[in-house]
C-alpha positions as CSV (number, residue, x, y, z in Angstrom):
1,X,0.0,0.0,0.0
2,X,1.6,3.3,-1.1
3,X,0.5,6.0,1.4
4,X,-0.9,9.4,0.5
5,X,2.0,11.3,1.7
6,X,4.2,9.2,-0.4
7,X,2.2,9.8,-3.4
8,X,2.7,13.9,-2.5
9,X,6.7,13.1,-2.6
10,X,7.3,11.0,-6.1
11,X,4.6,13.7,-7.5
12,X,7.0,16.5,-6.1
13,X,10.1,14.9,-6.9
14,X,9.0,14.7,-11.0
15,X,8.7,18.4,-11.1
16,X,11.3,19.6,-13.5
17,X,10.5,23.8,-12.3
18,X,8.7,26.0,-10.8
19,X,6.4,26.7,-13.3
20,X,5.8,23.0,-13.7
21,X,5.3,22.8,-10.0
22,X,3.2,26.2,-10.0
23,X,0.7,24.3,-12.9
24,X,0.0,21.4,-10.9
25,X,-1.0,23.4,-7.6
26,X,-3.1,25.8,-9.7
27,X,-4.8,22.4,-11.7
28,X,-4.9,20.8,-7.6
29,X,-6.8,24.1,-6.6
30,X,-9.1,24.2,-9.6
31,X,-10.0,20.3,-9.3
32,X,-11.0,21.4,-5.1
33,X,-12.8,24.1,-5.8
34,X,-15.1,22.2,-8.5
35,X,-15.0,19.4,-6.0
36,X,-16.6,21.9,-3.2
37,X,-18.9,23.7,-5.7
38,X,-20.6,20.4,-7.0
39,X,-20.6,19.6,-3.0
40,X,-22.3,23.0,-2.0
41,X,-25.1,22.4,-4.8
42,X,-25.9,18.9,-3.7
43,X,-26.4,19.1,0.0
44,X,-29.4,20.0,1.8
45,X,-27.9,20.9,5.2
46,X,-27.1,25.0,5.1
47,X,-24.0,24.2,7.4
48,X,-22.5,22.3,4.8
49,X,-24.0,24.6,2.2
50,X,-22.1,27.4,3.6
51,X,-18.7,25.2,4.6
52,X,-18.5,23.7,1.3
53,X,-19.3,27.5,-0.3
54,X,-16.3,28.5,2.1
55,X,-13.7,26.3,0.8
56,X,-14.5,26.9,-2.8
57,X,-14.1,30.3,-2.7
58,X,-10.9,30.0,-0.6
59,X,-9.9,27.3,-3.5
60,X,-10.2,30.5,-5.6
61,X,-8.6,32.4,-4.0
62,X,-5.3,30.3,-4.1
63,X,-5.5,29.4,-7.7
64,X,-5.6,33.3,-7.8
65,X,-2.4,33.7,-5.6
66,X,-0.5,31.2,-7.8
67,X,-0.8,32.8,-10.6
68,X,0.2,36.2,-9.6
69,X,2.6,34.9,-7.8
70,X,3.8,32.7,-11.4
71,X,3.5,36.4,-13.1
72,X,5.6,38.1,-10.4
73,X,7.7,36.1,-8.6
74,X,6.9,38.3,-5.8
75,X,4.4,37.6,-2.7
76,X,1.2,38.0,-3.9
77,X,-1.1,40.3,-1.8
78,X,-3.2,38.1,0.7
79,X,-6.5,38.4,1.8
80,X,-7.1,35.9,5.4
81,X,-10.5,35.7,5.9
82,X,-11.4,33.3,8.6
83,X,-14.9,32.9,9.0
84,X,-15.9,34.9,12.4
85,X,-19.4,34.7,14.0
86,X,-20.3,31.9,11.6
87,X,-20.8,28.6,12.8
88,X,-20.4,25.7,10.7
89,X,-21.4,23.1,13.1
90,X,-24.2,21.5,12.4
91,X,-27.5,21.2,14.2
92,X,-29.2,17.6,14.7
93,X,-32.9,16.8,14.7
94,X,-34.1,13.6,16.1
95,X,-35.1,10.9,13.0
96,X,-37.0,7.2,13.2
97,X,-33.4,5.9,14.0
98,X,-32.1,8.2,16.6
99,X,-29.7,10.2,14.7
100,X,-29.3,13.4,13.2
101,X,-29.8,14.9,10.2
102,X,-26.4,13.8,8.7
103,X,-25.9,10.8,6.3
104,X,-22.9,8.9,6.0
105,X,-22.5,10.1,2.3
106,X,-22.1,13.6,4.0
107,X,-19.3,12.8,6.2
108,X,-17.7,11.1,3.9
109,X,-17.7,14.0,2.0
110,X,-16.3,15.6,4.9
111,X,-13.6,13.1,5.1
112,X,-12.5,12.8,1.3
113,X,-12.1,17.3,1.9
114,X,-10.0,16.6,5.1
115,X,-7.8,14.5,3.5
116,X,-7.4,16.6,0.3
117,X,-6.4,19.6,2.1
118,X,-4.2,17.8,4.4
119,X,-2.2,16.3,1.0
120,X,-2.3,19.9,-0.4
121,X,-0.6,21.0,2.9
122,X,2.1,18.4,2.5
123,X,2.5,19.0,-1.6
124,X,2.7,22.5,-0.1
125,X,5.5,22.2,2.1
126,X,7.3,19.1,-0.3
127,X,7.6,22.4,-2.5
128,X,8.8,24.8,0.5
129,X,12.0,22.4,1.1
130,X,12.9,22.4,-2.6
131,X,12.9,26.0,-2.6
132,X,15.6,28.2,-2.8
133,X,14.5,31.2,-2.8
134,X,13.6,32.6,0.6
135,X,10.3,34.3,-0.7
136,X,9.3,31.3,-3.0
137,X,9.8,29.3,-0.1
138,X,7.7,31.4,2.0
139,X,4.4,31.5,-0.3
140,X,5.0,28.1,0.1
141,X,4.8,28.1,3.5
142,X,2.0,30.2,3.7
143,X,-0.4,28.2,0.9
144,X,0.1,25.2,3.3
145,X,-0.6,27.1,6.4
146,X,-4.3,27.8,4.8
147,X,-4.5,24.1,3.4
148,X,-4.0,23.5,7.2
149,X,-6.7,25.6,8.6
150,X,-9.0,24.4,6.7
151,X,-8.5,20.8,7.8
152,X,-8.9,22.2,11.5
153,X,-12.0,23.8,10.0
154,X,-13.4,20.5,8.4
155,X,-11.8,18.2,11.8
156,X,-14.2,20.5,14.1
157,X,-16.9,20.2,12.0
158,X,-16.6,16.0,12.3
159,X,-15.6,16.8,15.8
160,X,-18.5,18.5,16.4
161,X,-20.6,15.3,14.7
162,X,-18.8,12.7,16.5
163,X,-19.4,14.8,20.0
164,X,-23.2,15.0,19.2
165,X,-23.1,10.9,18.6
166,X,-20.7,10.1,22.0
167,X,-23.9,11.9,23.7
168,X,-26.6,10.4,23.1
């Protein structure tokens, strides 16, 4: 079994230069952001209306960054934009079977997100080491840093479903 983070390291390691290294990200990023879109429109919870809405748009958003950072070579302006006052957690209503609103599809959704961001935080950093230049290797650094908080965004969501289940 080849693991994930394996997979992030050959992939790396083919990468002839940055551009060929930017393409993939940007492709990675567009390929998430169509992934969260098609999400968004299938789901009928608005928590994971709004989460899935959320991701896309910071998908966007770092497709953006690459490429003006690919046009520039210079640390593209950033926008952070963690979502304050808004709750993604979800709320639970009492069904025939005792649980809450959420199907397994949905949290395997959930899942399938956490572990893309997590392997675009590692492709992220894979790409930081090889750097050498300091400010390449620092929007790097930061494109993993979000890839990050977004899995602690989509890990307290399932936290917050796996709490709700340990109660009852």
């Amino acid at each position: 079994m080849k693991y994930a983070f394996q997979e992030v390291v050959d992939e790396v390691s083919k990468l002839k230069d940055l551009d060929e290294a930017i393409a993939l990200a940007a492709e990675r990023e567009k390929e998430a952001r169509t992934f969260y879109m098609e999400k968004a429109a299938t789901t009928d919870s608005i928590q994971l209306k709004d989460l899935y809405t959320y991701l896309a748009d910071e998908e966007a958003k770092h497709l953006h960054y690459l490429e003006e950072y690919r046009n520039t070579k210079k640390l593209p302006e950033i926008e952070i934009q963690i979502p304050s006052g808004q709750s993604f957690t979800p709320e639970f209503e009492e069904t025939e079977t005792g649980y809450g609103h959420m199907e397994l599809g949905a949290i395997g959704v959930v899942i399938a997100a956490m572990r893309h961001e997590r392997k675009s935080e590692y492709f992220y950093m894979e790409l930081a080491k090889l750097s050498e230049d300091e400010t390449q290797k620092k929007f790097f650094e930061m494109l993993a840093g979000y890839e990050s908080i977004h899995y602690d965004l989509l890990d307290s969501y399932l936290e917050s479903i796996t709490d709700f289940r340990m109660q009852t």
